[in-house]
Wavefront OBJ file of the C-alpha trace (Angstrom):
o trace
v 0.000 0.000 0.000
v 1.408 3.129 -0.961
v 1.080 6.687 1.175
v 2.227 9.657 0.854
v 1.820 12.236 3.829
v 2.669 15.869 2.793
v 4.062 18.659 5.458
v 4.976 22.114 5.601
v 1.862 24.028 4.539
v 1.045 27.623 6.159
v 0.072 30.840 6.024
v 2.821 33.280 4.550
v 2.386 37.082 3.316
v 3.271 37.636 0.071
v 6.992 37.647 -1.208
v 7.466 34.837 1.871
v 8.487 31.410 1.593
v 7.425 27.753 2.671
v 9.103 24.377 1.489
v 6.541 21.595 1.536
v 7.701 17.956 2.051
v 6.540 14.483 1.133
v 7.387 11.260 2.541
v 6.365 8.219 0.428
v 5.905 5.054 1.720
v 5.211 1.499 0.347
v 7.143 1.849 -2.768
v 10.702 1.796 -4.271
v 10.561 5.361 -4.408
v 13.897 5.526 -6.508
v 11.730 4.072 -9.391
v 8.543 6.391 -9.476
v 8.678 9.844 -10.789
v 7.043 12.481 -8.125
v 5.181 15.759 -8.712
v 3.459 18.207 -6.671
v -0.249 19.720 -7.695
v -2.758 21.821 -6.437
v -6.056 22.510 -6.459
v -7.715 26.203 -5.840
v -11.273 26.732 -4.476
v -13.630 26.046 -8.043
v -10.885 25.305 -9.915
v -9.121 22.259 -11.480
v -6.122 20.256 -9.818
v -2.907 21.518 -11.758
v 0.528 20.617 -12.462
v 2.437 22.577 -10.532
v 5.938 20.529 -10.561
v 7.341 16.969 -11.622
v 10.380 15.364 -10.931
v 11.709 12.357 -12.987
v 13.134 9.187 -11.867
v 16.783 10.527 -12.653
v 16.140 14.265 -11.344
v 15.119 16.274 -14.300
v 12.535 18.467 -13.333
v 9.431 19.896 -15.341
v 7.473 23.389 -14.412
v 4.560 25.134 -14.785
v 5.114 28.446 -16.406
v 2.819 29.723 -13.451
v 5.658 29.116 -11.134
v 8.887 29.208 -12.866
v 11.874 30.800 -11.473
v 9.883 30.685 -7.687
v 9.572 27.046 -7.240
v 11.908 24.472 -7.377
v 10.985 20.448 -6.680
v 13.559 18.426 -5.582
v 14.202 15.049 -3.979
v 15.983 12.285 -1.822
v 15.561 8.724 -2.395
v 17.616 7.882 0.782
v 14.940 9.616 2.484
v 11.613 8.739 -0.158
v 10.978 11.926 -0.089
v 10.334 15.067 -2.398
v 10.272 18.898 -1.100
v 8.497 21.561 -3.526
v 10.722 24.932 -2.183
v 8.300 27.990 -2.802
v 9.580 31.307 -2.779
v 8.194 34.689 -4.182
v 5.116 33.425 -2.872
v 1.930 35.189 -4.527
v -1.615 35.259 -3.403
v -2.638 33.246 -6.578
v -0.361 30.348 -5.163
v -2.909 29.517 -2.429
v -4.489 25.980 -2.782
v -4.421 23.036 -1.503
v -1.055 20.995 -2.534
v -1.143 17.354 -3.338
v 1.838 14.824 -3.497
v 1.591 12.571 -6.555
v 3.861 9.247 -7.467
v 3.488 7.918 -10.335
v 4.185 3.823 -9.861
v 4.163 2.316 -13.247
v 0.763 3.499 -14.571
v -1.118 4.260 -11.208
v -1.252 7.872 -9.430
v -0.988 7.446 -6.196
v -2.063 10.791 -4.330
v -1.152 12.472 -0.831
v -4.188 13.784 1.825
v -2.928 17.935 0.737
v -1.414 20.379 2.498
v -3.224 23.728 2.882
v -1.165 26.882 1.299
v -2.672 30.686 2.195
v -0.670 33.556 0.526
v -2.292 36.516 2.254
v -1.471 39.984 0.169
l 1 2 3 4 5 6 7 8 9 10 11 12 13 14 15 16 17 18 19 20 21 22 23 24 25 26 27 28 29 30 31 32 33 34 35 36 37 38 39 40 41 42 43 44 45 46 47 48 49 50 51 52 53 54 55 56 57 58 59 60 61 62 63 64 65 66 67 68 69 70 71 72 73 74 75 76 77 78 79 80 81 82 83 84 85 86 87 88 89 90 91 92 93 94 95 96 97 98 99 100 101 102 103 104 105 106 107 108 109 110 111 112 113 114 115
């Protein structure tokens, strides 16, 4: 069974900073890409970064040059480090893995950019 449980969510002013964190569990998490969405109130669940197996990493243009996702298979876990933070960032932020063709999906992690 695979989990995922996300951390690091807040409530930051604008221009602040948060680094979120997710620790994945049941799974060779060397072999699974990773990726962090989010979802906004009435709004669709979006891409915001992925990560490949081998560390490449893939951007929405929403968030380029703010965000950066990175990870640590000695500790299955990937970190999405936000900074510039902008009210349009807040949403709820879910972990994904992708093990072979099945999304697996964190519980979120609230993110509130007050202006």
């Amino acid at each position: 069974q695979v989990q995922l449980v996300e951390s690091g969510g807040g409530l930051v002013q604008a221009g602040g900073s948060l680094r979120l964190s997710c620790v994945a569990s049941g799974t060779i998490f060397s072999l699974n890409s990773a990726g962090w969405y989010r979802q906004a109130p009435g709004k669709q669940r979006e891409m915001v970064a992925r990560i490949t197996t081998g560390g490449s990493p893939t951007y929405a243009d929403s968030v380029k040059g703010r965000f950066t996702i990175s990870r640590d298979n000695a500790k299955n876990t990937v970190y999405l480090q936000m900074n510039s933070l902008k009210p349009e960032d807040t949403a709820a932020y879910y972990c994904n893995v992708l093990r072979v063709v099945t999304n697996y999906w964190g519980q979120g992690t609230q993110v509130t950019v007050s202006s």
